[in-house]
C-alpha positions as protocol buffer text, in pm:
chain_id: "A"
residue {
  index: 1
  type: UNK
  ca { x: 5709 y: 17544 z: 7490 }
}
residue {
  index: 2
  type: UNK
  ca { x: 5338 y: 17574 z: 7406 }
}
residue {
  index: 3
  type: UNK
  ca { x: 5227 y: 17866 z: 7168 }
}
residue {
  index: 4
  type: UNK
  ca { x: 5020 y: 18066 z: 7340 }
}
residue {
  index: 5
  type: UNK
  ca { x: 4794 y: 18174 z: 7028 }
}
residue {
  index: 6
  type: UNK
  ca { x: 4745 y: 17808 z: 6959 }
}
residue {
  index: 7
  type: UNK
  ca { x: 4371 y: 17663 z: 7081 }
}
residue {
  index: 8
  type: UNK
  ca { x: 4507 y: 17345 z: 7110 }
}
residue {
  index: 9
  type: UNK
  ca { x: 4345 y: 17166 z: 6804 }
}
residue {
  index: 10
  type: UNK
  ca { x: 4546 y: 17116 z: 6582 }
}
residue {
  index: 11
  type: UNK
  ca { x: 4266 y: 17080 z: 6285 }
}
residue {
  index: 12
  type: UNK
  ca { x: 4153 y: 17480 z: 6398 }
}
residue {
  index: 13
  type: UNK
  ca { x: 4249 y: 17721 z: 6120 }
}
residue {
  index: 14
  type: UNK
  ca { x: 4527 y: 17983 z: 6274 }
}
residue {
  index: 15
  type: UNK
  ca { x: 4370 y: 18278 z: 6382 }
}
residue {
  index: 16
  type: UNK
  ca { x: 4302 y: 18577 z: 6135 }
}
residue {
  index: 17
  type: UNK
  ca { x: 4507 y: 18904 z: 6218 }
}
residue {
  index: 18
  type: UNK
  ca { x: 4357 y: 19242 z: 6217 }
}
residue {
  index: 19
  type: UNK
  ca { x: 4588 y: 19514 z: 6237 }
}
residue {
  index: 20
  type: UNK
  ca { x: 4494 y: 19754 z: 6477 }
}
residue {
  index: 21
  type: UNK
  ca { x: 4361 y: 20107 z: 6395 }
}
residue {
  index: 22
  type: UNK
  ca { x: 4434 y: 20473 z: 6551 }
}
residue {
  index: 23
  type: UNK
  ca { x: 4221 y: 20566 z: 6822 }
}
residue {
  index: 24
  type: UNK
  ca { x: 3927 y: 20791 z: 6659 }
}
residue {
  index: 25
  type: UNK
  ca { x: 4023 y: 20653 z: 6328 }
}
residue {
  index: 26
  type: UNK
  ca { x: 3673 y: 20637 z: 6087 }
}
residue {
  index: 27
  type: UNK
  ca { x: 3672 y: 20419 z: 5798 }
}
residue {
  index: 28
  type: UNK
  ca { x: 3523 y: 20505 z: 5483 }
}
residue {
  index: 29
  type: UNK
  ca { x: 3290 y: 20231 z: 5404 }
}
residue {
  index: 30
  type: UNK
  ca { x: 2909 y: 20263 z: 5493 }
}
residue {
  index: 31
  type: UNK
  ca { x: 2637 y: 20455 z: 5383 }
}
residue {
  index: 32
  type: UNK
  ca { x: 2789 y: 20819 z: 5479 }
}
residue {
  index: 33
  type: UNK
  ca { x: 3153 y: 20778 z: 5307 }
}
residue {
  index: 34
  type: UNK
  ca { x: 3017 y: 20666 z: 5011 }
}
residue {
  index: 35
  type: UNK
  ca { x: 2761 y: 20994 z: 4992 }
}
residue {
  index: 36
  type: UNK
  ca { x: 3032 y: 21172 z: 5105 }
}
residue {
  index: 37
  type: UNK
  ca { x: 3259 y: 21043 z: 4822 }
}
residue {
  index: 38
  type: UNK
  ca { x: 3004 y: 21080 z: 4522 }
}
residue {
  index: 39
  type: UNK
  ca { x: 2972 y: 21441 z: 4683 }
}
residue {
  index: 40
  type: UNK
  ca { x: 3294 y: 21518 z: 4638 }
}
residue {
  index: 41
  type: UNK
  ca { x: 3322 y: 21352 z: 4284 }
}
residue {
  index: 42
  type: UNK
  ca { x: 3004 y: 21516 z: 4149 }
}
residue {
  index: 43
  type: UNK
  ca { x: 3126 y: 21861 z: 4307 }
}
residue {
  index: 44
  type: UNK
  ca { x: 3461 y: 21823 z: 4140 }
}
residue {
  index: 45
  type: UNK
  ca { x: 3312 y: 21735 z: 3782 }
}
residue {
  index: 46
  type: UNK
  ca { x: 3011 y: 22023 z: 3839 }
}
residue {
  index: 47
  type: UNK
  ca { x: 3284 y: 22282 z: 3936 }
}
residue {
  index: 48
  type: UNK
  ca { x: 3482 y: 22147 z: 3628 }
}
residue {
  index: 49
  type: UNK
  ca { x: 3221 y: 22219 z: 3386 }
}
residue {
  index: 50
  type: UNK
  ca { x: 3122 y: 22518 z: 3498 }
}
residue {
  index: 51
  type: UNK
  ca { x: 3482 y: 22682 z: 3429 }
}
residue {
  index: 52
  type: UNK
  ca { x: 3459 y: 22534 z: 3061 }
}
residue {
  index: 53
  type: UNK
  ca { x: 3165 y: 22700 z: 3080 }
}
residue {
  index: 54
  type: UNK
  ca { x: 3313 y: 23035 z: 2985 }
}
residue {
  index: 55
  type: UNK
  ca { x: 3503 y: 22831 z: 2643 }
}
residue {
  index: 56
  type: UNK
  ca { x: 3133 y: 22687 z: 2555 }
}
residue {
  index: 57
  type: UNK
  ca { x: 2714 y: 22720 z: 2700 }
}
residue {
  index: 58
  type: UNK
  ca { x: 2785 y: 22395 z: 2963 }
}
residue {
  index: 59
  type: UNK
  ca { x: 2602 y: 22600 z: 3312 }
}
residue {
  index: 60
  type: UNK
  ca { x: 2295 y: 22434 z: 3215 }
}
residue {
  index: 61
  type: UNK
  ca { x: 2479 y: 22088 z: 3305 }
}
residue {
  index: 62
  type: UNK
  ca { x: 2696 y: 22236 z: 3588 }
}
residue {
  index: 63
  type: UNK
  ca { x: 2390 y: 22403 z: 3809 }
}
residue {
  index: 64
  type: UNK
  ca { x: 2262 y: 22062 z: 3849 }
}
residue {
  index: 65
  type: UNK
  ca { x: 2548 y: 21903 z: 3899 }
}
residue {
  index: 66
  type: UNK
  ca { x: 2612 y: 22123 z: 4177 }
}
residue {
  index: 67
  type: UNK
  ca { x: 2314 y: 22121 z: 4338 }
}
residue {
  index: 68
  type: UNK
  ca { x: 2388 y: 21700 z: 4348 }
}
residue {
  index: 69
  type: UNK
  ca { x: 2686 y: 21772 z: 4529 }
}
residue {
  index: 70
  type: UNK
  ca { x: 2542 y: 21985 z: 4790 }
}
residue {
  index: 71
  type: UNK
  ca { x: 2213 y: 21757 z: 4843 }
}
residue {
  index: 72
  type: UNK
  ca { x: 2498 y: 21445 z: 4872 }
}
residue {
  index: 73
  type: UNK
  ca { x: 2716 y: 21607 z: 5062 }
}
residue {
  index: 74
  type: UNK
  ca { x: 2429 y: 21712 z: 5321 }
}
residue {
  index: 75
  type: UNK
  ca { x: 2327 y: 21393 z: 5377 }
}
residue {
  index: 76
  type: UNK
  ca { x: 2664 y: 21213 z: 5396 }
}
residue {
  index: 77
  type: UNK
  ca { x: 2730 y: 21468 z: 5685 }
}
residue {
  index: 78
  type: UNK
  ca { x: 2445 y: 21415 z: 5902 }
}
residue {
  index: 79
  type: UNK
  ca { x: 2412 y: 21024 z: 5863 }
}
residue {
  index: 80
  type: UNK
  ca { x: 2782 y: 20937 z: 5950 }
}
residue {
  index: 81
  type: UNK
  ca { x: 3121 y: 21085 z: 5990 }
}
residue {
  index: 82
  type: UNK
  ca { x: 3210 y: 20857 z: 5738 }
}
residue {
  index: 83
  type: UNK
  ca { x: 3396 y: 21085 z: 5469 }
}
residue {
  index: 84
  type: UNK
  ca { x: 3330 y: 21370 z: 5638 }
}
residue {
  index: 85
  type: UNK
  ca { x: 3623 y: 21563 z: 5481 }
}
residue {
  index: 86
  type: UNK
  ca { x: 3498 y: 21463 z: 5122 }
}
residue {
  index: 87
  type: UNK
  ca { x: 3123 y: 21547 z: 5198 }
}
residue {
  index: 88
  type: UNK
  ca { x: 3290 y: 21891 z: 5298 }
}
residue {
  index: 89
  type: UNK
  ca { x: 3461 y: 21898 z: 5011 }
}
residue {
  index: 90
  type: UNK
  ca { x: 3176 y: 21779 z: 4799 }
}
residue {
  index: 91
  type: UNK
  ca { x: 3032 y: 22097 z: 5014 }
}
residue {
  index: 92
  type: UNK
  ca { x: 3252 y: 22356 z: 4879 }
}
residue {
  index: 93
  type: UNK
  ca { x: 3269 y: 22218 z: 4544 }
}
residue {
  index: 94
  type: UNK
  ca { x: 2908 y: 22146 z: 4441 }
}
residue {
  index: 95
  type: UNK
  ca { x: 2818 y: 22545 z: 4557 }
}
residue {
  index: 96
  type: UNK
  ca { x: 3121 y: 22653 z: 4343 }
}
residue {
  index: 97
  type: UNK
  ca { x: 2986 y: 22510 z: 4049 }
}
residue {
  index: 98
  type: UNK
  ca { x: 2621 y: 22641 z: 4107 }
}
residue {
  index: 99
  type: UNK
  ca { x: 2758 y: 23001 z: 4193 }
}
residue {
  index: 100
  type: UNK
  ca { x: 3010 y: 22957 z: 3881 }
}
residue {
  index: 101
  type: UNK
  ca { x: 2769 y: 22819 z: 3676 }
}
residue {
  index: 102
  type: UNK
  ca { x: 2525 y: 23094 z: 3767 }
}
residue {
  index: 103
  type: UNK
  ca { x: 2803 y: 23356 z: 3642 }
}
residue {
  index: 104
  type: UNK
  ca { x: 2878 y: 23210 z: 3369 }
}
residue {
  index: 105
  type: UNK
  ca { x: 2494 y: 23240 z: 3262 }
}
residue {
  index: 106
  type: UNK
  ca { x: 2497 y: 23575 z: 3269 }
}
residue {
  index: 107
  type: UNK
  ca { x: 2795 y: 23615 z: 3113 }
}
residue {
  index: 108
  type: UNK
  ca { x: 2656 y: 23417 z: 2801 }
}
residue {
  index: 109
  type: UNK
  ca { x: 2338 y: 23611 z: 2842 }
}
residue {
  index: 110
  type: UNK
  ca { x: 2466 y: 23979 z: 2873 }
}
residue {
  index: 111
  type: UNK
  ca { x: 2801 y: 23949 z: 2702 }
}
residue {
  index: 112
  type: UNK
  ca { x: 2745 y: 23686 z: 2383 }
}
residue {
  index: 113
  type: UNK
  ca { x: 2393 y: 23574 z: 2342 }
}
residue {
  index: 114
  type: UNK
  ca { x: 2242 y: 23966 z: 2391 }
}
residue {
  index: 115
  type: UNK
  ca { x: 2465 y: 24094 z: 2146 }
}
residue {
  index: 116
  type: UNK
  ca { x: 2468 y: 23848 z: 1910 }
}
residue {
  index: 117
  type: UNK
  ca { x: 2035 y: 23889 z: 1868 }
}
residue {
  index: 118
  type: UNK
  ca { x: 2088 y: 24240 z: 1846 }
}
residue {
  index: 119
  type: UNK
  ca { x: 2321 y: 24230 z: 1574 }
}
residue {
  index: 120
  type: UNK
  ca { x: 2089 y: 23981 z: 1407 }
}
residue {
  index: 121
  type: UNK
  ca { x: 1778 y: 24210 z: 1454 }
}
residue {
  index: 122
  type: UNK
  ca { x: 1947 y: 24487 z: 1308 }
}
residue {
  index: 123
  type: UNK
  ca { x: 2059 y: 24256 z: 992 }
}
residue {
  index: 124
  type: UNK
  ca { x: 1710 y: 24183 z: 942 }
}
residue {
  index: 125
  type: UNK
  ca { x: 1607 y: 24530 z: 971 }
}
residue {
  index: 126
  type: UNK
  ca { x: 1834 y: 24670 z: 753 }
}
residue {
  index: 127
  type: UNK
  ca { x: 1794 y: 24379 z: 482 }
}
residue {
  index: 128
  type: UNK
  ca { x: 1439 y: 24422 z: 501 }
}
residue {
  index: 129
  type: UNK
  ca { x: 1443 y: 24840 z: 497 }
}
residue {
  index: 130
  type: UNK
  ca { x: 1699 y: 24753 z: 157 }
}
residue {
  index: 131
  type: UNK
  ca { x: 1455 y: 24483 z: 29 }
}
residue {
  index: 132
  type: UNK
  ca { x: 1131 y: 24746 z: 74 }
}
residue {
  index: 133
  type: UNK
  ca { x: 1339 y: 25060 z: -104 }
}
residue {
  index: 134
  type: UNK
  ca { x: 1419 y: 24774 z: -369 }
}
residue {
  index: 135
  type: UNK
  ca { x: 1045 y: 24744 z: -434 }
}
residue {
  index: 136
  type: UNK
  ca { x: 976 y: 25095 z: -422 }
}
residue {
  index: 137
  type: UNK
  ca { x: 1206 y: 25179 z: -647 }
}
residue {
  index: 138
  type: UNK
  ca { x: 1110 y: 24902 z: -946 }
}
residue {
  index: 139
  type: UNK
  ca { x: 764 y: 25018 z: -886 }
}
residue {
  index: 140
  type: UNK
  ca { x: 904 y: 25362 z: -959 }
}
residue {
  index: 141
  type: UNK
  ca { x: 1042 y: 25204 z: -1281 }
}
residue {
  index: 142
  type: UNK
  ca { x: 734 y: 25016 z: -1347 }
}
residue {
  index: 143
  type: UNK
  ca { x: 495 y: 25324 z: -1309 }
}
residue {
  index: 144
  type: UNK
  ca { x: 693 y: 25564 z: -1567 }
}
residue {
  index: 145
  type: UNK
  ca { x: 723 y: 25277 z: -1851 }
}
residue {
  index: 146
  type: UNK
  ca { x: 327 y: 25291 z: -1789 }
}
residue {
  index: 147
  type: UNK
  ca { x: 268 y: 25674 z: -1841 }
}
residue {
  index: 148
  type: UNK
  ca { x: 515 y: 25777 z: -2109 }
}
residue {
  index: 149
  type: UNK
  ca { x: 821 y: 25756 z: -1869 }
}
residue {
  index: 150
  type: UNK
  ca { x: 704 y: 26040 z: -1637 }
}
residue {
  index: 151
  type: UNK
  ca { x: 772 y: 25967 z: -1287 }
}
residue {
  index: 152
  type: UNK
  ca { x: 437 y: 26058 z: -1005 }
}
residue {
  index: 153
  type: UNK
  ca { x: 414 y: 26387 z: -925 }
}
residue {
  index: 154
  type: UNK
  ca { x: 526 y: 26524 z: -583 }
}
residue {
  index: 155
  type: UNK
  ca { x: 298 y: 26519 z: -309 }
}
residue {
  index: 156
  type: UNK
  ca { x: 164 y: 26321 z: -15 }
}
residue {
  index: 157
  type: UNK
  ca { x: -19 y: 26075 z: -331 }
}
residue {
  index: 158
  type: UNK
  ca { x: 291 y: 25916 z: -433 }
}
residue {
  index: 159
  type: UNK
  ca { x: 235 y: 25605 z: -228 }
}
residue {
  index: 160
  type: UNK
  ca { x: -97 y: 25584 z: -388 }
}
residue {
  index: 161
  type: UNK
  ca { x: 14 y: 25631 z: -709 }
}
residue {
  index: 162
  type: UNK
  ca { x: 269 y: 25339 z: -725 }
}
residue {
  index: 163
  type: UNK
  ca { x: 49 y: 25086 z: -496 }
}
residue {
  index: 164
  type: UNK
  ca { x: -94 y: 24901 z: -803 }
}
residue {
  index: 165
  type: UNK
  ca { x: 256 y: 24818 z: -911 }
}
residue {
  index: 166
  type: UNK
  ca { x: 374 y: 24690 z: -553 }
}
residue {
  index: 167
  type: UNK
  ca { x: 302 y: 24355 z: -369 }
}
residue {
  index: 168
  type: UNK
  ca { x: 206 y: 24517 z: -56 }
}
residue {
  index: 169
  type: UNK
  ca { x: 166 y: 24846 z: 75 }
}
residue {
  index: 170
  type: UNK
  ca { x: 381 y: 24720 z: 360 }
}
residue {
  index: 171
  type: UNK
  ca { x: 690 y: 24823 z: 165 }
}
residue {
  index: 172
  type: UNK
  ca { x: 621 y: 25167 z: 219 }
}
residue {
  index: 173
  type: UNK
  ca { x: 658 y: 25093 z: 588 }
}
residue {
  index: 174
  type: UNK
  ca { x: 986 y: 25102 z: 731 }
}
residue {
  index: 175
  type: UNK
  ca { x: 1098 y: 24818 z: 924 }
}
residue {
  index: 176
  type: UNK
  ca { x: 1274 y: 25099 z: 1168 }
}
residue {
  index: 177
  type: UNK
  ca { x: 974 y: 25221 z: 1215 }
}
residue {
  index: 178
  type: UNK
  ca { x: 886 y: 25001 z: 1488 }
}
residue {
  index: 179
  type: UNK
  ca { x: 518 y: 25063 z: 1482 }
}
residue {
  index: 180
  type: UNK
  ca { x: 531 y: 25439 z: 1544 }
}
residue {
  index: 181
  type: UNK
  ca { x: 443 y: 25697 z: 1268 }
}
residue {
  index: 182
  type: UNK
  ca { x: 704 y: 25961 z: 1186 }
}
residue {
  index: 183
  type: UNK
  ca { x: 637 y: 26272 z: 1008 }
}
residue {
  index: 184
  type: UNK
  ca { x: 702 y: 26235 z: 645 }
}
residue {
  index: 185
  type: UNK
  ca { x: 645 y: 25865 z: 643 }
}
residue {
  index: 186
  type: UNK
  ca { x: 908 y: 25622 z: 629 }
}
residue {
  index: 187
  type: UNK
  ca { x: 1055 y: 25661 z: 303 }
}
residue {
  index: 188
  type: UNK
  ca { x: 1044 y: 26040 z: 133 }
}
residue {
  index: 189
  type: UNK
  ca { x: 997 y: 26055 z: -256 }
}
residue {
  index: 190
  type: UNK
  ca { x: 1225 y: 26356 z: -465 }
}
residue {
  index: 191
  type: UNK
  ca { x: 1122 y: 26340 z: -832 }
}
residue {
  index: 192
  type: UNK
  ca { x: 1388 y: 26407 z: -1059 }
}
residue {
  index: 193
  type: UNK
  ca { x: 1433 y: 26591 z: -1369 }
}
residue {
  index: 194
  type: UNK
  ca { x: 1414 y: 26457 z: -1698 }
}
residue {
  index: 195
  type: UNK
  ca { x: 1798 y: 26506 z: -1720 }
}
residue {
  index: 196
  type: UNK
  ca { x: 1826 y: 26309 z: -1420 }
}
residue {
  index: 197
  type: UNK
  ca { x: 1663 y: 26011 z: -1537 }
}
residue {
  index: 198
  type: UNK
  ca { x: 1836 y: 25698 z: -1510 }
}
residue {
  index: 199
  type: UNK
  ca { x: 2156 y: 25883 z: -1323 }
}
residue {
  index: 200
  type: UNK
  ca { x: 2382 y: 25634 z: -1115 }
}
residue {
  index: 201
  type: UNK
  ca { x: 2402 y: 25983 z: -878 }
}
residue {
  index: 202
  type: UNK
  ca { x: 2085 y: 26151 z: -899 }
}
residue {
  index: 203
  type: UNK
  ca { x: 1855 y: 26057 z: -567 }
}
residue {
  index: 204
  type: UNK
  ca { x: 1517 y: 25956 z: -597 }
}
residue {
  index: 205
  type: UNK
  ca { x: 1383 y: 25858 z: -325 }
}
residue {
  index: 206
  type: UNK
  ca { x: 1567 y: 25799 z: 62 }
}
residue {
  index: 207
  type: UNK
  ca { x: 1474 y: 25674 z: 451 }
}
residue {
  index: 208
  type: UNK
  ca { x: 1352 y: 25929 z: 671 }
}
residue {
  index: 209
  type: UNK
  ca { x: 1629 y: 26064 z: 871 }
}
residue {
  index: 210
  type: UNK
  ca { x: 1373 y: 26086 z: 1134 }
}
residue {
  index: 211
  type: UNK
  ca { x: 1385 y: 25710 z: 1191 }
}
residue {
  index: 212
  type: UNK
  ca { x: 1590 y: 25548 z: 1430 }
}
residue {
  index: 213
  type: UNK
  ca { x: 1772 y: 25319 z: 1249 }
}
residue {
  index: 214
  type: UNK
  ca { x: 2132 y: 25223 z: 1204 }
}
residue {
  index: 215
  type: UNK
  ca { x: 2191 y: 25256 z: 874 }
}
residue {
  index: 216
  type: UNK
  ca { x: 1915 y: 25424 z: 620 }
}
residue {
  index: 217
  type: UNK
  ca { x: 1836 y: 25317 z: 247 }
}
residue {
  index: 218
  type: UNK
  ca { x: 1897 y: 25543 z: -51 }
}
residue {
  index: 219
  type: UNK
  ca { x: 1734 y: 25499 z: -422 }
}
residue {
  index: 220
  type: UNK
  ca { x: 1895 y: 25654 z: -736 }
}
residue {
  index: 221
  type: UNK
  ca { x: 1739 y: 25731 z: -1047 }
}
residue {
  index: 222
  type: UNK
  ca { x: 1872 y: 25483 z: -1230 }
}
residue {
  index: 223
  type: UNK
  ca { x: 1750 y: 25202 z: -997 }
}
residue {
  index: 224
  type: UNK
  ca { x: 2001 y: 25092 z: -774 }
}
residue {
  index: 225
  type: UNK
  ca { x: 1984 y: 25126 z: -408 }
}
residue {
  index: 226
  type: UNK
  ca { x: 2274 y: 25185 z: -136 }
}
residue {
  index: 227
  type: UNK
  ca { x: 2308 y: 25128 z: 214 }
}
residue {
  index: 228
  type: UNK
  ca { x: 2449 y: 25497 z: 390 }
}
residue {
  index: 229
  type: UNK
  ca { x: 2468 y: 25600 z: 757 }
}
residue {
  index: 230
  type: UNK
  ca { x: 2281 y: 25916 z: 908 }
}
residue {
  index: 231
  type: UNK
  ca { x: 2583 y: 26115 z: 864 }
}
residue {
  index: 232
  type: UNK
  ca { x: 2640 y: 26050 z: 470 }
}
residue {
  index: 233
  type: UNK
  ca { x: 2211 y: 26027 z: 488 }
}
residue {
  index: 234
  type: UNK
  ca { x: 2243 y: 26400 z: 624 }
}
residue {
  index: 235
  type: UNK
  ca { x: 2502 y: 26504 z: 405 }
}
residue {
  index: 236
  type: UNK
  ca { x: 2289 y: 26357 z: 97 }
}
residue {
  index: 237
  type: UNK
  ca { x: 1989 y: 26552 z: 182 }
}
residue {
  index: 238
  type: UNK
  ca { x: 2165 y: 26876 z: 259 }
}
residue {
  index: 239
  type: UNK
  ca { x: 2360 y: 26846 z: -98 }
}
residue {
  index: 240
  type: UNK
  ca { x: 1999 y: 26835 z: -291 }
}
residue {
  index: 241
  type: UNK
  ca { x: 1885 y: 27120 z: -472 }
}
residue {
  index: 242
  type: UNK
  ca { x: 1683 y: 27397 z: -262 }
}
residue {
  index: 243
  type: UNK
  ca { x: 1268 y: 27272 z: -303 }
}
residue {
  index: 244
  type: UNK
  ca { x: 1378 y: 26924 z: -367 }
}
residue {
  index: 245
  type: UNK
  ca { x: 1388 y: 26811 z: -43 }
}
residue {
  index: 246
  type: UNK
  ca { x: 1148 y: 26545 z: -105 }
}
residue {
  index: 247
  type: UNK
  ca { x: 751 y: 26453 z: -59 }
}
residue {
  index: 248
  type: UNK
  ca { x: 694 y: 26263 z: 251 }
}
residue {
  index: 249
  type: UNK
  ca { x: 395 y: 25981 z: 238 }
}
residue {
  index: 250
  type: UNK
  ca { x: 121 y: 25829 z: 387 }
}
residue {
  index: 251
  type: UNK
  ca { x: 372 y: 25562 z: 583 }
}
residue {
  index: 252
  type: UNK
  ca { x: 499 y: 25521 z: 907 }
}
């Protein structure tokens, strides 16, 4: 019996099978599976990144990536229906990562980085309001071992009267001050009395409640200055004795 596939030389190589494939059936290869499969990938890794995003600052990387996906996905869609479902997919994916990524933006922005300036703005301000009442006060020192240990005299002058013995005049600026002038000037001078001098708990000079700061520098007679809130602030200035309330200056 003859075989009916044969083609009846016998030096022909048998014929190659090919299995057959469902009706409708679309393979992957060609130019729109493969977008459609980088798509999908790229989508999958943006999306991916943009949740770690919330554990470390990654959107930057993610909003890209997900605007890859989209562009890849596009085209692997209107070329072919090659990978269709992964372009789709790459679809999805690649605008969850740039909406994700977005969110995760602004939650760095508004919730971490925000924050995190403002608390270093207000370390700077306070270290700088502490490193100006510092000044003021060894000028202070420096002004009464040059006239026979008296202190200046009360008034609006004061500022004037210790400028030779400071860097800058700046330092009678407050760093809360934020460029606008308060009455009083920034920091507010209260001579003490010769049985004060050199007291751990007598005051001597302190920030001008009027500011709008955080926390508000204090100088004692003995030298040393301390770091208080408006309420203890308040409760200092209250506590000194009536008509010692203190000279404003020339400051802001």
């Amino acid at each position: 019996m003859s075989n009916p596939y044969s083609s009846g030389d016998p030096s022909a190589p048998p014929p190659v099978f090919t299995p057959p494939t469902e009706p409708g059936a679309v393979p992957l290869s060609g130019p729109g599976g493969g977008l459609g499969v980088a798509s999908m990938v790229v989508g999958i890794v943006g999306l991916s990144i943009a949740l770690l995003g919330f554990f470390c600052m990654a959107s930057p990387v993610a909003i890209p990536l997900g605007f890859v996906a989209v562009v890849l996905g596009w085209i692997g869609l209107s070329k072919s229906r090659r990978g269709r479902t992964m372009a789709i997919t790459g679809l999805w994916t690649g605008g969850g990562a740039i909406l994700t990524g977005g969110a995760v933006a602004v939650f760095w922005v508004y919730f971490i980085v925000g924050p995190m300036r403002a608390g270093m703005n207000m370390a700077t301000t306070m270290t700088q309001s502490t490193v100006n009442a510092q000044a003021i006060s060894s000028a202070l020192q420096l002004y009464a071992a040059n006239n026979a240990n008296q202190l200046p005299p009360p008034g609006p002058g004061w500022e004037q009267a210790l400028a030779p013995y400071v860097g800058s005049t700046a330092v009678f600026t407050s760093p809360s001050a934020a460029g606008a002038p308060v009455s009083g000037g920034s920091y507010i001078y209260v001579p003490v009395s010769d049985a004060d001098k050199g007291s751990s708990t007598a005051v001597m000079l302190y920030e001008n409640p009027a500011l709008q700061a955080v926390m508000y520098s204090v100088v004692y007679a003995d030298g040393h200055v301390e770091v208080k809130t408006k309420e203890e602030l308040d409760a200092i200035v209250a506590a000194l004795p009536k008509g010692a309330a203190g000279a404003g200056g020339g400051g802001k």
